[in-house]
C-alpha positions as CSV (number, residue, x, y, z in Angstrom):
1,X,131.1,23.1,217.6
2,X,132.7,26.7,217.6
3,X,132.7,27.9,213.8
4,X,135.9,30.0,215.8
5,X,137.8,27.3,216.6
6,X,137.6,25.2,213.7
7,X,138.5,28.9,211.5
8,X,141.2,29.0,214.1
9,X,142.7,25.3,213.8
10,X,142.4,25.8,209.6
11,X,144.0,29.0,209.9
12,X,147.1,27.4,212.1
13,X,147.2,24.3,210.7
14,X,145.8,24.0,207.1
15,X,147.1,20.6,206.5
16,X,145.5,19.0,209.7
17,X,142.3,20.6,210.1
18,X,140.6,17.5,209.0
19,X,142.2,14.9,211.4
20,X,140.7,14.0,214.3
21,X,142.2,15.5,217.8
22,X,141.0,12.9,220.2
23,X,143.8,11.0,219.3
24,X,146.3,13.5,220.2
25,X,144.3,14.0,223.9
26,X,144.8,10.4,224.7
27,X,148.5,10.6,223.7
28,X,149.1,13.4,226.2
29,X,147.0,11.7,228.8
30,X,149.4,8.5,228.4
31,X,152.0,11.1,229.4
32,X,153.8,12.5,232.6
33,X,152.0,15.3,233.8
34,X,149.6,15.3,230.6
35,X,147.0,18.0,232.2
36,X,150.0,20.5,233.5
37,X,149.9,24.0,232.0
38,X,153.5,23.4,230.2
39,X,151.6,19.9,228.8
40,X,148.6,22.0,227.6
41,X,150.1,24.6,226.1
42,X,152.5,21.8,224.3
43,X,149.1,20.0,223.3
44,X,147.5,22.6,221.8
45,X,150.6,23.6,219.7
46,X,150.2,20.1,218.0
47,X,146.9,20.6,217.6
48,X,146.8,24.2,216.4
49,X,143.7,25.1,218.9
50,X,143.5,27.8,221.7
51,X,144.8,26.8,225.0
52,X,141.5,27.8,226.6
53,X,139.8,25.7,223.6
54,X,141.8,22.7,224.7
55,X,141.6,23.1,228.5
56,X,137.8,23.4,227.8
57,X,137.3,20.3,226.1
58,X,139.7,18.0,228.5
59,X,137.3,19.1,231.2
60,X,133.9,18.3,229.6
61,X,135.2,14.2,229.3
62,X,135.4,12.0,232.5
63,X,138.9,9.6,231.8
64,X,140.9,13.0,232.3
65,X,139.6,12.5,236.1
66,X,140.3,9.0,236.1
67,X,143.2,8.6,239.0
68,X,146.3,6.2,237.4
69,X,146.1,2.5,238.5
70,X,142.3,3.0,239.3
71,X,139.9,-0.1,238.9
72,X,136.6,1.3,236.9
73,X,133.3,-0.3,238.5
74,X,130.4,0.1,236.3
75,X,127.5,2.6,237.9
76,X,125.4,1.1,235.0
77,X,121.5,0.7,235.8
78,X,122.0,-3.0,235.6
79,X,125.2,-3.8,237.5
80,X,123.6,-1.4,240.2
81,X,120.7,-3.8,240.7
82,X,122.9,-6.5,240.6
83,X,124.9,-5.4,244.1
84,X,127.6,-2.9,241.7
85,X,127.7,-0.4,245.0
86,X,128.5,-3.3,246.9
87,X,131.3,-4.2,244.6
88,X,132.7,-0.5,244.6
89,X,132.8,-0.1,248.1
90,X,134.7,-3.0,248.3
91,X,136.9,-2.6,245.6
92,X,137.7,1.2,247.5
93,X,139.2,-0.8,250.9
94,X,142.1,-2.0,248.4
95,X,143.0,0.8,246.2
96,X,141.8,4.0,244.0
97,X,138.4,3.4,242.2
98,X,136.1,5.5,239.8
99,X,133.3,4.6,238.8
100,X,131.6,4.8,235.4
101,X,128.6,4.3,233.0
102,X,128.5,1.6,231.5
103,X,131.3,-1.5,230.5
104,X,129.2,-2.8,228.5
105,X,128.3,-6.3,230.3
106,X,125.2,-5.6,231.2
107,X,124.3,-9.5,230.8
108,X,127.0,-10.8,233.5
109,X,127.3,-8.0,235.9
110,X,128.1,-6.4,238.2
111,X,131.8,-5.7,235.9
112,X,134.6,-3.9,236.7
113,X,138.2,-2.6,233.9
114,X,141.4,-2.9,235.0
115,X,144.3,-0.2,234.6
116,X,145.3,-2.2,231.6
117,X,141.7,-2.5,230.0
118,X,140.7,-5.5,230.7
119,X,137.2,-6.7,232.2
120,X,135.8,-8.6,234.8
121,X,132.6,-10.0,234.8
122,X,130.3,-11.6,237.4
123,X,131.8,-9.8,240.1
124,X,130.7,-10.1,243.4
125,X,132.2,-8.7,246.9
126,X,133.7,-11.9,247.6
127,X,135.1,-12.1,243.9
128,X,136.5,-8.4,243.9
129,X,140.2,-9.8,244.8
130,X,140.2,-11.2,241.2
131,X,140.9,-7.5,239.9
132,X,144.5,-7.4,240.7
133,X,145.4,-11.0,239.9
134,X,147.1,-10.1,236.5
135,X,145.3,-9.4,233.4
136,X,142.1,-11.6,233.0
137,X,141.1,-13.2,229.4
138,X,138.1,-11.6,227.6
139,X,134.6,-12.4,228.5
140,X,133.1,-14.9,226.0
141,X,130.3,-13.3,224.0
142,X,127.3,-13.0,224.8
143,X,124.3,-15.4,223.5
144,X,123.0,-14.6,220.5
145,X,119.8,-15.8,219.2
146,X,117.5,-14.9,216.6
147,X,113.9,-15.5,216.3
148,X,113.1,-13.3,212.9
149,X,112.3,-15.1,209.2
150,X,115.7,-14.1,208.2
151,X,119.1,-13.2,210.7
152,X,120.4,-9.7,209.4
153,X,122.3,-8.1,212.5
154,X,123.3,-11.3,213.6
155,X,123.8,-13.4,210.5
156,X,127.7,-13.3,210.8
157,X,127.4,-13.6,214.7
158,X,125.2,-16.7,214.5
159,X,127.8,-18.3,212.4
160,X,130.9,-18.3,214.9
161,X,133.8,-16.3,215.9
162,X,135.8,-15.1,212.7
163,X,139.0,-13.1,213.3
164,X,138.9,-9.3,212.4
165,X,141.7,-10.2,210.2
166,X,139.7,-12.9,207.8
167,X,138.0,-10.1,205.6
168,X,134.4,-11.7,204.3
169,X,133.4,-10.9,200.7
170,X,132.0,-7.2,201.3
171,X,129.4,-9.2,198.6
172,X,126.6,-6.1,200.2
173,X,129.3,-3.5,199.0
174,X,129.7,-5.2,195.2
175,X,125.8,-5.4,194.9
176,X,125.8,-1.4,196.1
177,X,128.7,-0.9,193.5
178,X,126.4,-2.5,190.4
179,X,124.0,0.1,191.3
180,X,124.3,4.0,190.9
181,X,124.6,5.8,194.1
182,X,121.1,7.2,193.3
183,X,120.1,3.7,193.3
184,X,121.6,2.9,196.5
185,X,119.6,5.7,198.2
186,X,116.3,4.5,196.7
187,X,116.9,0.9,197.9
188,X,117.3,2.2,201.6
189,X,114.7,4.4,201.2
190,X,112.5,1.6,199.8
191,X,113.7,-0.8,202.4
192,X,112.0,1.4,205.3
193,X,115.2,1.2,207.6
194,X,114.9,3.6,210.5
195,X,118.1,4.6,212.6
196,X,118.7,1.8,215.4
197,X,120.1,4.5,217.9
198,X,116.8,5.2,219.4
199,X,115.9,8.2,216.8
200,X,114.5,6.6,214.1
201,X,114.8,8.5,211.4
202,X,114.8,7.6,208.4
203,X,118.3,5.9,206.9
204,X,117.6,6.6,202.9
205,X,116.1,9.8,203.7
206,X,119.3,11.1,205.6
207,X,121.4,9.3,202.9
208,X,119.2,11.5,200.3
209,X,119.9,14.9,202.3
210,X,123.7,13.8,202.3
211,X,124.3,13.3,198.7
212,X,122.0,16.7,197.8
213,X,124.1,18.4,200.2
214,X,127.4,21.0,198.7
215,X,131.2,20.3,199.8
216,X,133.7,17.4,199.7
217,X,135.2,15.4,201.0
218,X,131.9,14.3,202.5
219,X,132.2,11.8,205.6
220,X,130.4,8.9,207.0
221,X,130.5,8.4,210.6
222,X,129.9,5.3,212.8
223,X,128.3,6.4,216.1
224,X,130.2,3.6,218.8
225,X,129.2,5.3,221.7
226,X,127.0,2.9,222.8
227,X,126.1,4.6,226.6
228,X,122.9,3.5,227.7
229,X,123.1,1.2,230.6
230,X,121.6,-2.1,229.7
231,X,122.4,-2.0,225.8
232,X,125.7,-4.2,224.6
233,X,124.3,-4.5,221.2
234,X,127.0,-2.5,219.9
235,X,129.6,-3.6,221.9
236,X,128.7,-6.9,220.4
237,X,128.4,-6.3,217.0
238,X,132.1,-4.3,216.9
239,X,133.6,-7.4,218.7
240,X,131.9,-10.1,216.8
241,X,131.0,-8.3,213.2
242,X,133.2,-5.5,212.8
243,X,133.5,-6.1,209.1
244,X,129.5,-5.4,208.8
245,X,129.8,-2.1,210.1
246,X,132.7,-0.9,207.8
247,X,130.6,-2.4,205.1
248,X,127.9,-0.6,205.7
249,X,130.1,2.8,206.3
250,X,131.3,1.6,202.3
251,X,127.9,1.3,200.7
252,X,126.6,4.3,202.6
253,X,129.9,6.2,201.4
254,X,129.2,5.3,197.6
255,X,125.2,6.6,198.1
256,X,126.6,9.7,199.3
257,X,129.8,10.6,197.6
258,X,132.0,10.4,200.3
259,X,135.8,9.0,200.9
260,X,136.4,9.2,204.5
261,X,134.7,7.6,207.1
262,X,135.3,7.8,211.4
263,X,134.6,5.1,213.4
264,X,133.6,6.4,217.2
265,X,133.6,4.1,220.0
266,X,133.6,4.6,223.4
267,X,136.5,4.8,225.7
268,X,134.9,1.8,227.6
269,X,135.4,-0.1,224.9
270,X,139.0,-0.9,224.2
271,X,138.2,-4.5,222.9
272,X,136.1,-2.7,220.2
273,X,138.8,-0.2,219.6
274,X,141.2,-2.9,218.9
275,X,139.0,-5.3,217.1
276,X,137.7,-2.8,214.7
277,X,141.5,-0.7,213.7
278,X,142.5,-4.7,212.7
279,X,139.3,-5.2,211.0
280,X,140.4,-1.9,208.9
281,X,143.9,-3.2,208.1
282,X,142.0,-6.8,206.5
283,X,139.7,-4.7,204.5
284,X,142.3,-2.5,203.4
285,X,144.2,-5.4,202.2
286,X,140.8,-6.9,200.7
287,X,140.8,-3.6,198.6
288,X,137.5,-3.0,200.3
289,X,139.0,-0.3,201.9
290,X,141.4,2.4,200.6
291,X,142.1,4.3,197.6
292,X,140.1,2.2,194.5
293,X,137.3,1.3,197.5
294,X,134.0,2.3,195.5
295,X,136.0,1.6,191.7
296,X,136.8,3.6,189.4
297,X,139.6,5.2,191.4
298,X,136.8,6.0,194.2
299,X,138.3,6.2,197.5
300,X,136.7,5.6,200.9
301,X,139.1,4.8,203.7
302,X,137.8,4.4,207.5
303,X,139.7,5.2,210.4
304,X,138.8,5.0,214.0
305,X,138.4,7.4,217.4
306,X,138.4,6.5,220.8
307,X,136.7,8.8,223.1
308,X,137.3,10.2,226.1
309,X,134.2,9.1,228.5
310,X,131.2,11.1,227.8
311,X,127.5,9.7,227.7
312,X,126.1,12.7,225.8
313,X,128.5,12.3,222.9
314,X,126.6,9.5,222.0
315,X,124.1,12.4,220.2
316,X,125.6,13.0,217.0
317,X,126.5,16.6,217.4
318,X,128.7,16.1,220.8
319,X,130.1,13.5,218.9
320,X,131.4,15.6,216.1
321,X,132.2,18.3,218.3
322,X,134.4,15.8,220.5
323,X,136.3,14.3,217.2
324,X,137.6,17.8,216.7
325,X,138.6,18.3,219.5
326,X,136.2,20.8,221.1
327,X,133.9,19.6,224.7
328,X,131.3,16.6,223.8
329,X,128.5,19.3,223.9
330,X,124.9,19.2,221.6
331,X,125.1,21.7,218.6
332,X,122.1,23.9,218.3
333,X,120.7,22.1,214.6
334,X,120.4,23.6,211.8
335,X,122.5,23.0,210.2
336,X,122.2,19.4,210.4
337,X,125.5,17.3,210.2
338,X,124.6,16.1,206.5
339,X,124.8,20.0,205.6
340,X,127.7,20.7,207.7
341,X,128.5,17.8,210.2
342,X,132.4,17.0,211.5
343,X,134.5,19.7,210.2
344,X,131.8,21.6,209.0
345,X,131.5,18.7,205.7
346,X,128.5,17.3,205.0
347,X,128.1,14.0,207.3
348,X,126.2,11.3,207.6
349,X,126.1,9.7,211.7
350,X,124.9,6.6,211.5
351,X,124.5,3.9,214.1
352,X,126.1,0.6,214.2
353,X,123.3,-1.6,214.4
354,X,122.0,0.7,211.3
355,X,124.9,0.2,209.2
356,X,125.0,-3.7,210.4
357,X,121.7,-4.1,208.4
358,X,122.9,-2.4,205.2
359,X,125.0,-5.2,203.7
360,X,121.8,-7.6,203.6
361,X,119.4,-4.7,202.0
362,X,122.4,-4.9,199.5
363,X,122.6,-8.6,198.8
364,X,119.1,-10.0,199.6
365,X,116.7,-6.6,198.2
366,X,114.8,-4.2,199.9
367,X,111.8,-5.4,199.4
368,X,113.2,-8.6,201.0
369,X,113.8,-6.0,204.6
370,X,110.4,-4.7,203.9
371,X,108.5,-8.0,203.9
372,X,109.8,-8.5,207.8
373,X,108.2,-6.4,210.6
374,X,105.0,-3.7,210.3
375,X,104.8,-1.0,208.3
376,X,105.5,1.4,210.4
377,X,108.8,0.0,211.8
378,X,110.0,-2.5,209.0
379,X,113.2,-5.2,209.1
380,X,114.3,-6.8,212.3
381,X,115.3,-5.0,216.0
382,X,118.3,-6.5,218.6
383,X,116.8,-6.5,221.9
384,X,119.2,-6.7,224.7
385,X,118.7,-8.7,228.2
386,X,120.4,-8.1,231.2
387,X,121.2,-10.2,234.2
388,X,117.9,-9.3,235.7
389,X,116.6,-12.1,233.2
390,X,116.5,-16.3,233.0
391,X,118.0,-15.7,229.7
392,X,119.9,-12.9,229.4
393,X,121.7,-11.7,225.6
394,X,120.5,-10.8,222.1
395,X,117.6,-11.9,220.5
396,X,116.9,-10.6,216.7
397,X,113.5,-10.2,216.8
398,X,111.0,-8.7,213.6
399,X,109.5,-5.5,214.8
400,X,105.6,-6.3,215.9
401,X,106.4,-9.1,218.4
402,X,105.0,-7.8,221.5
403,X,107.0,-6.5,224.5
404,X,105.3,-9.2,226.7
405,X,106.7,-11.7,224.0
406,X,109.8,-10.6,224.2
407,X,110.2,-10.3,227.9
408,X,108.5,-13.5,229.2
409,X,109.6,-15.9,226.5
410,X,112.4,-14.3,225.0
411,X,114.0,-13.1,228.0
412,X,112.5,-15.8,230.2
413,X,110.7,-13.9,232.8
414,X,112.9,-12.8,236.1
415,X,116.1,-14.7,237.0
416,X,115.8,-17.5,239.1
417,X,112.3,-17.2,238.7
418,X,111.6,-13.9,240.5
419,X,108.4,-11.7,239.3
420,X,109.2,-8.2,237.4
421,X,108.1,-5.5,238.5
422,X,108.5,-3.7,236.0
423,X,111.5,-3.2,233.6
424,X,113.5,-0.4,232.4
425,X,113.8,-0.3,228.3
426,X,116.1,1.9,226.2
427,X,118.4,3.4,229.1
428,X,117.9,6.6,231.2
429,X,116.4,8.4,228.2
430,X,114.1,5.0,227.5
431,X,111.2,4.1,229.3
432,X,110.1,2.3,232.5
433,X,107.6,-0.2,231.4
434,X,105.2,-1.9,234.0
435,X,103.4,-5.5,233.2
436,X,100.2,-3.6,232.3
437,X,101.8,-2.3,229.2
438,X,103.6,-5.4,227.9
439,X,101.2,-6.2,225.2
440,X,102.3,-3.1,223.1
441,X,104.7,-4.4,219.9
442,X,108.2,-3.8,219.5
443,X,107.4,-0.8,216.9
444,X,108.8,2.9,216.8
445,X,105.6,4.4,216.0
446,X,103.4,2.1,217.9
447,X,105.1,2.4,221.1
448,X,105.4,6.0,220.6
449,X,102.1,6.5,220.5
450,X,101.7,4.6,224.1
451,X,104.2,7.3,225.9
452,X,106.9,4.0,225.6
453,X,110.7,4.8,224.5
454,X,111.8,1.9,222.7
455,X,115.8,3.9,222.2
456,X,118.3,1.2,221.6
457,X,116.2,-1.7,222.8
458,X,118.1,-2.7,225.9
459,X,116.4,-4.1,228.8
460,X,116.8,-4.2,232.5
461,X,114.7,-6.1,234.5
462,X,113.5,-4.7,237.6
463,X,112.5,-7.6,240.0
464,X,109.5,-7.3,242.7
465,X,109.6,-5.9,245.4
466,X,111.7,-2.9,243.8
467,X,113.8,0.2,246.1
468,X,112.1,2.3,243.9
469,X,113.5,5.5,246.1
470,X,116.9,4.1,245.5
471,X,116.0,3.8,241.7
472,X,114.8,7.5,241.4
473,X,118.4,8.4,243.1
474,X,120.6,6.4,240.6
475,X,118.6,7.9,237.3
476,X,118.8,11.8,238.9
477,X,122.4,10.5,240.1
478,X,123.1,9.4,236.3
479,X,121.3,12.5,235.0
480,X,123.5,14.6,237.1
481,X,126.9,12.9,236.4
482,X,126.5,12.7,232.6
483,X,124.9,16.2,231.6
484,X,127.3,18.2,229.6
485,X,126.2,21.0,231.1
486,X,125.8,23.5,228.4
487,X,121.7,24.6,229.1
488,X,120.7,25.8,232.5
489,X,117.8,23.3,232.7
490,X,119.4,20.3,232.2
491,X,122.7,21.6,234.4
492,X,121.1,23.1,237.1
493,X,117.6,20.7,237.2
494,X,119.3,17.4,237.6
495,X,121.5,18.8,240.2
496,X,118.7,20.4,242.1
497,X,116.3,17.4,241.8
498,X,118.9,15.1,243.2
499,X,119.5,17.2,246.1
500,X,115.5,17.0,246.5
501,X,115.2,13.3,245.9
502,X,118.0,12.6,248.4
503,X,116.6,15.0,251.5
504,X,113.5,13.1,251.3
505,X,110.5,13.6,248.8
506,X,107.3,14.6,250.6
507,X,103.8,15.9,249.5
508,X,104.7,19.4,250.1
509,X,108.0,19.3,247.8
510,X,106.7,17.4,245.2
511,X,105.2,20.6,243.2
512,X,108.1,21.7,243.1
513,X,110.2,18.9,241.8
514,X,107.5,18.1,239.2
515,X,108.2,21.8,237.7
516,X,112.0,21.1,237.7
517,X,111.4,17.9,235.5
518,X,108.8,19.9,233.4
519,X,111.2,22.6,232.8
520,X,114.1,20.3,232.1
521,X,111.3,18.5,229.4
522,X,110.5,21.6,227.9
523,X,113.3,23.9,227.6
524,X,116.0,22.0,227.3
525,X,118.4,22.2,224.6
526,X,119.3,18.3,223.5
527,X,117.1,15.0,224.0
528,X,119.3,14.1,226.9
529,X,117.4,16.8,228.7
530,X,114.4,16.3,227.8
531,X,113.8,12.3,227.6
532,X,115.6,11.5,231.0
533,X,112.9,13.2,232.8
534,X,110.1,10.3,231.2
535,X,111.1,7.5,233.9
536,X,111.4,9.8,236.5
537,X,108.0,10.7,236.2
538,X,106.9,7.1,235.6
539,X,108.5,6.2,238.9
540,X,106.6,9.2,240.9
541,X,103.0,8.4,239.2
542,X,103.2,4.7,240.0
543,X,105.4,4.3,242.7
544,X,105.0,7.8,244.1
545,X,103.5,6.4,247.5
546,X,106.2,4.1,248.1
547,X,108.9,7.1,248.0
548,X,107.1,10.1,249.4
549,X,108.9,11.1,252.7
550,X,111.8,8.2,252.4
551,X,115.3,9.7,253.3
552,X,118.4,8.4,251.9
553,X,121.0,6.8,253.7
């Protein structure tokens, strides 16, 4: 975020420089000629920023390229297996399409959104007329299970659809409230719960940081931006549980001493969007919410964002930077954003499966979370299943049950029966995982230690025999698409390695691209950078010989 910027915004506009902006960029999209220079200059007069600042931003985030009346085909690991390119060229022979990564349907793909937000599932080239037949209803849910001693993600899921509107008791947030927010802290530090995003770190400990950390009004800060193709956990959870989440956001709020809390969800999520601003109303009028939230004539009000299409604001840095306004680029840390986070005010970025597991630590003990899982990784993980598998959804799981567990009799082996060759776990930035490695347990530190990426715990299965070369194109092609482009090596090295991977790999280039990926691991600036390189590698040292000298078509 530029420190000149926000002293600029402050300066302008005293009374506004701690409201979000994003809102404001989606209302001058929504308008005629919203990216003119007369509409820019008008737009950053509302929102007291530099022109420059504001024609920066707009185009760092992919919806402000979006043509009007387009249909959005998910690109999405998982729809692309299942026959997505098909889809798109398909869908191009009958009007504008763009496509994008990912709806969020990673269990019933390939998907598609309509102009007016909605989505189609199951699509097929055949199907694709569907698309312009009016708005379709939503997709049903996805199956939930839950294998662990106790349900905690998926407690309120496994018990039926509820209505944003029905408010439940919030009885996580009155245990919280008997407690001091000291207390609170040392319960989700004794509980051992670790961030869900695919970081890890500890919950209580950033909590701790947070509430030692100087300036008001401090902020909690829901990270929707669920991007990583294969992973709906999120999506599910904000659709199905909102009321968890803002829970969680409450307790976390009271630990930490703060009244304001943002809700971040991706722009390829409009059910989520919707379902979660009417889950704030109900909780508002449940008092849950609003200005006596945390007693005493404590206030903690939520509120939500909608961005803008960007897979790197889903690190929690782009993801401040974007709320205010600036481009969804990685902050060089420190400070981290519980010293100085959105608006420069301490802030703790939490994910939503994290804060889904809070109100049960609340009510049920953390020793209770403790018990469940290893010691290394304790409480209970959502894994995610794509098509790719006989039974694809959600399965709450304890950490410790083996991946081999999880994808032969959780997930049910290949659809229709077919043999995996391998799968791909925890997105561009996760892992691809052959059958010789399935016996290693669903645990942070465990897997770490065996080069495996667990992020957020969605799979795609990867049926035998793979296009392997056509694999290694879609990750550099993803790599390339959703970089933000602020450090040379990730700008430049995804580009250049897609070039390579798309003339033709052969024994003679290889050197070179291996350096590029090496360099991109090493030097650059944000775990985007630096992670997505791991299955690209993976795919060269086990599959090398079946790329080496392919061309594409």
């Amino acid at each position: 975020m530029s420190t000149r910027a926000r002293a600029f915004r402050a300066t302008h506009a005293p009374d506004g420089a701690l409201s979000p902006v994003l809102p404001e960029f989606h209302r001058a999209l929504g308008e005629p000629g919203g990216t003119s220079p007369a509409s820019l200059r008008a737009l950053a007069r509302r929102v007291s920023l530099p022109v420059a600042a504001v024609r920066g931003a707009l185009s760092s985030f992919d919806d402000v390229k979006v043509p009007r009346g387009a249909i959005r085909v998910c690109a999405g690991t998982s729809c692309a297996l299942a026959g997505g390119g098909e889809v798109a060229r398909e869908v191009e022979k009958h009007g504008a399409c763009h496509p994008v990564y990912c709806l969020g349907y990673c269990d019933r793909g390939p998907n598609a959104m309509t102009p007016g937000g909605a989505i189609v599932a199951d699509l097929s080239v055949g199907t694709v007329p569907r698309l312009w037949e009016g708005e379709p209803p939503h997709p049903a849910p996805a199956s939930v299970r839950c294998v662990a001693r106790h349900a905690v993600a998926t407690s309120r899921l496994l018990a039926g659809a509820r209505a944003p509107e029905e408010a439940p008791e919030y009885a996580g947030l009155r245990a919280a409230l008997g407690r001091s927010p000291e207390g609170v802290v040392e319960a989700a530090l004794a509980s051992g719960l670790r961030g869900r995003g695919g970081a890890a770190f500890a919950a209580g400990k950033k909590w701790q940081l947070a509430a030692r950390a100087g300036g008001s009004p401090k902020f909690v800060v829901a990270n929707g931006d669920e991007g990583d193709p294969g992973s709906y956990i999120d999506r599910e959870l904000m659709e199905g549980d909102p009321h968890a989440i803002l829970e969680g956001m409450a307790i976390c709020g009271h630990a930490i001493g703060a009244s304001r809390g943002i809700v971040f969800i991706r722009s390829e999520y409009p059910v989520s969007v919707d379902v979660m601003t009417r889950a704030i109303d109900a909780a508002r009028k449940a008092g849950a919410l609003g200005p006596d939230a945390l007693g005493r004539g404590k206030p903690f009000d939520v509120e939500v964002v909608c961005g803008m299409g960007s897979y790197v604001c889903g690190e929690e840095t782009a993801l401040l930077a974007a709320i205010e306004g600036m481009r969804g680029e990685v902050w060089p840390r420190p400070p981290y954003p519980v010293e100085a986070g959105v608006y420069g005010k301490p802030t703790v970025v939490a994910n939503v499966e994290t804060l889904a597991n809070v109100p049960w630590i609340m009510s049920h003990g953390a020793a209770a979370y403790a018990r469940m899982g290893t010691r290394e990784s304790a409480g209970t993980k959502l894994l995610c299943f794509d098509r790719g598998f006989a039974r694809p959804g959600i399965v709450e799981v304890e950490f410790g049950v083996t991946l081999r567990s999880a994808i032969e009799e959780l997930g049910g082996g290949g659809a229709g029966g077919r043999p995996l060759e391998a799968v791909l776990l925890g997105g561009p930035m996760g892992s691809i995982v052959t059958p010789d490695q399935w016996d290693a347990p669903v645990c942070f530190a465990a897997m770490g230690r065996r080069g495996i990426n667990l992020g957020h715990a969605g799979l795609v299965a990867i049926p035998a025999p793979a296009d392997w070369g056509a694999i290694l194109r879609h990750l550099l092609a993803f790599m390339r698409d959703e970089s933000c482009g602020k450090c040379v090596p990730c700008r430049l090295g995804t580009l250049r390695a897609g070039e390579m991977a798309h003339a033709g790999l052969t024994d003679g280039a290889l050197p070179r691209f291996r350096r590029i990926m090496s360099l991109m691991k090493e030097a650059s600036l944000c775990a985007f950078g630096r992670e997505t390189p791991g299955p690209v590698n993976t795919i060269l040292d086990r599959f090398g010989d079946r790329i080496l000298g392919e061309v594409s078509a």
